[in-house]
N, C-alpha and C positions, 0 to 999 in steps of 0.2 A: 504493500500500500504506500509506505514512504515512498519508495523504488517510481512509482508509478505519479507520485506528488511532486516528487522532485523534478521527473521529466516533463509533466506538466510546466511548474512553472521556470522551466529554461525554456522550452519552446515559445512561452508567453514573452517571457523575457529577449528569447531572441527576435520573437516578432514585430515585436513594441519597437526594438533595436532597429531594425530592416524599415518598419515605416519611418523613422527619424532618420534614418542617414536617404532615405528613397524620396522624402517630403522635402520640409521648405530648407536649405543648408545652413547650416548656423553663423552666424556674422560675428566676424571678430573686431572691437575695438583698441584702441589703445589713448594714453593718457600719455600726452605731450608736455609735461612737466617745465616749466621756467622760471627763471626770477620774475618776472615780467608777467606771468599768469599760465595758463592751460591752455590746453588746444584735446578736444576727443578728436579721433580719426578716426573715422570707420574703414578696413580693409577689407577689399573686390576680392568675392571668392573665386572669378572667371580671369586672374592673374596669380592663379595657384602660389606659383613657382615665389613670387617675389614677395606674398603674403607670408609662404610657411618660412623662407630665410628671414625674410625680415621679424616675424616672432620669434625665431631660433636666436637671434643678435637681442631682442628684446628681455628676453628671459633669462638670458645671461647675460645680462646687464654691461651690454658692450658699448650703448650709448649712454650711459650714464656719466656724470663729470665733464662729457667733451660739449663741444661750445655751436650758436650759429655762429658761424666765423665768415661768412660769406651773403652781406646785405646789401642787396639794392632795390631803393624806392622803387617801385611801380615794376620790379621784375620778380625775385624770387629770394626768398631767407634760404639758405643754405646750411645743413651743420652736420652734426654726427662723425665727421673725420677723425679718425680714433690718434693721430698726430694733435686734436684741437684740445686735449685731455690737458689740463697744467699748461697750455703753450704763455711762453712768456709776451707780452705787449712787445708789439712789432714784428713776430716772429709769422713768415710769411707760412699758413695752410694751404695741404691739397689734397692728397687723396690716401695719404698716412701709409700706415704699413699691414693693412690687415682687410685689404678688397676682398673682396668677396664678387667675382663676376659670374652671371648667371644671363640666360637668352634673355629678349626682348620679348614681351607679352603685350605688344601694343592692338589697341581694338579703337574702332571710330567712334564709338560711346562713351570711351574715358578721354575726355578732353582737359586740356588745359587752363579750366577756368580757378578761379580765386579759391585756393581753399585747397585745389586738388596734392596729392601725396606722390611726388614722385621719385625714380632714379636716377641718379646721373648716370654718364658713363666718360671714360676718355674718348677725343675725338676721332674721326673716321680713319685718318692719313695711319694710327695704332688700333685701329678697333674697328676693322672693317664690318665684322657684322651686327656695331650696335651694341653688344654686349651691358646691360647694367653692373655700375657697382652697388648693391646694396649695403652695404656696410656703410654706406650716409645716405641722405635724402635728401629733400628741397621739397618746398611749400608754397605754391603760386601766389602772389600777390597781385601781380598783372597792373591791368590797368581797362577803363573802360572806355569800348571802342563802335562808331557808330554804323551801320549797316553799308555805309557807303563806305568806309576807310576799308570794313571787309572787302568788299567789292575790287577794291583796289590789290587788295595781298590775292586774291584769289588771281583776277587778272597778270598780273605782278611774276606769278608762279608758274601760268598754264598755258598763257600766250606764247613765249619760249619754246615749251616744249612742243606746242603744236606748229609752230615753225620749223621746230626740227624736224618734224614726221614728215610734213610736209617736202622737204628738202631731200628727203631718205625715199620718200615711197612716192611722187609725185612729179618731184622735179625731171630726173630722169625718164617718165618716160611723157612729157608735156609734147613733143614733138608729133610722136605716138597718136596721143592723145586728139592733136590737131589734125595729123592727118587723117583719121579716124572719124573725126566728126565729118568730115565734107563726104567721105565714101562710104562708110560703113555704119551710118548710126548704131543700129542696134550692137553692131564690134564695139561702139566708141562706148556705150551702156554698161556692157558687161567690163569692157575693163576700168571706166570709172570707178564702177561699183564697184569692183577688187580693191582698187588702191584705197577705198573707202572706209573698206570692212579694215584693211589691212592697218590705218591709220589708226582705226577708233579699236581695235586690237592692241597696239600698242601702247595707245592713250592709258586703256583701262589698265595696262599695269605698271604705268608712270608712277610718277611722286607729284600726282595734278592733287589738286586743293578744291574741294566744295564742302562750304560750313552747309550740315544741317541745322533745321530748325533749332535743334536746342542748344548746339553751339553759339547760333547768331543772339538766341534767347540770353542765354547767359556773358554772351563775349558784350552785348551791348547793356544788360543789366549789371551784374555784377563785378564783371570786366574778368581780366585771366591774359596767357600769352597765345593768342593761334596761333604764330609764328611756330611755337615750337611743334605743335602736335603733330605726332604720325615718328618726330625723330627720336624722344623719350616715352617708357614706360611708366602711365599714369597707373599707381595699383592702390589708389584710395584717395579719402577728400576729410578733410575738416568738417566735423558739424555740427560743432559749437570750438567758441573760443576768436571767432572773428576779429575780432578788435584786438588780441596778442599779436595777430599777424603785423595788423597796422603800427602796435607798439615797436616790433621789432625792426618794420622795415621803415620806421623813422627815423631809428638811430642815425648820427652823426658815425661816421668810418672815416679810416685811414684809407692810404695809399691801393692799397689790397684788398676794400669793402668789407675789411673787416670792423665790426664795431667795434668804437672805444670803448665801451661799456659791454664787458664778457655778457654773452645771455647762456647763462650753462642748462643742461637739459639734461633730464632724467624723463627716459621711458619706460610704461608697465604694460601689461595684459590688464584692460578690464573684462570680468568675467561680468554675461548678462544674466 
């Protein structure tokens, strides 16, 4: 009878188990600790990879003591660099001695607006594929930007590239093309239409730029960087503590945007 209670309630217990990890997946926050005040962050469970490192560095309290060391107005708070631990006043930060590099998990719904949680990494010319470091972070301050200056980075970005296509699948065969139209319409059809398919083939796996709705929503409400999005991994956002941001990205800095005034940080797990 035990024998047969007990398999009961593992079965119960394991099914209970199987609806919660099959249901809604559980959200993890963290508490951005300052002189200066709090920051909650919620982290994306659809950036696995950069979620579960970055609580692995949290829990062992890898950011803890080290500093924002890297601020600028209307762009982004910087810190976590485990060199920024004790650094003396003046003493130039970067990316310390304990990287931690992990793939890019970028998605077109984690954008770069105000608030949002992301990776750095080193530049392309050492890091051709992107690579984050997560062993620091950076926190959008941004700036807020009107539907037409979008219009402009969008432009700015895509005109370029479709010049190029044009130049690659087009120019070469415009001769073709010409003389095609006077003798052979329906010839001169079918191969417009190739060179057509062929450009807007290419396009689509460009580095072209079009804000959705709730980019333009937020880039002209709350403001953020669109500049950057598509080249860092956004894997969470601030959801309360707004106004830290602004404290921090007020600071007065030195030479190297680092503030005069250390903002030292400590992060936890909050458990919901």
């Amino acid at each position: 009878m035990m024998r047969l209670l007990f398999i009961f309630l593992f079965a119960t217990s394991f099914f209970f188990l199987s609806e919660t990890a099959s249901g809604q997946e559980y959200t993890h926050y963290v508490l951005i600790k300052t002189n200066l005040g709090n920051m909650k962050v919620k982290l994306y469970n659809d950036t696995p990879n950069h979620r579960n490192e970055f609580l692995k560095l949290v829990n062992s309290d890898h950011f803890d003591g080290t500093l924002f060391y890297r601020v600028i107005q209307n762009f982004v708070i910087q810190g976590g660099s485990s060199d920024s631990r004790n650094a003396p006043a003046g003493k130039h930060i970067g990316y310390g001695n304990s990287a931690v590099m992990i793939d890019a998990e970028t998605h077109d719904h984690h954008f770069h607006k105000k608030g949002a949680l992301c990776a750095p990494r080193q530049p392309e010319d050492v890091n051709h594929f992107k690579m984050s470091d997560i062993s620091q972070f950076y926190i959008v301050k941004g700036r807020v930007w009107t539907d037409e200056q979008l219009d402009i980075i969008e432009k700015n970005n895509n005109i370029p590239i479709k010049n190029r296509l044009k130049r690659e699948f087009y120019v070469p065969r415009k001769e073709e093309l010409d003389r095609l139209k006077k003798e052979d319409p329906h010839a001169f059809n079918e191969l417009l239409r190739d060179i057509k398919q062929k450009i807007n083939f290419e396009y689509s796996l460009s580095d072209y730029i079009e804000f959705s709705d709730a980019q333009r929503e937020a880039y002209t409400s709350i403001g953020g960087l669109p500049d950057l999005d598509g080249d860092y991994t956004v894997f969470g956002e601030v959801v309360e503590g707004f106004d830290v941001i602004d404290k921090i990205a007020a600071l007065k800095t030195d030479k190297n945007d680092r503030p005069y005034t250390d903002v030292v940080i400590r992060v936890e797990e909050i458990m919901q």
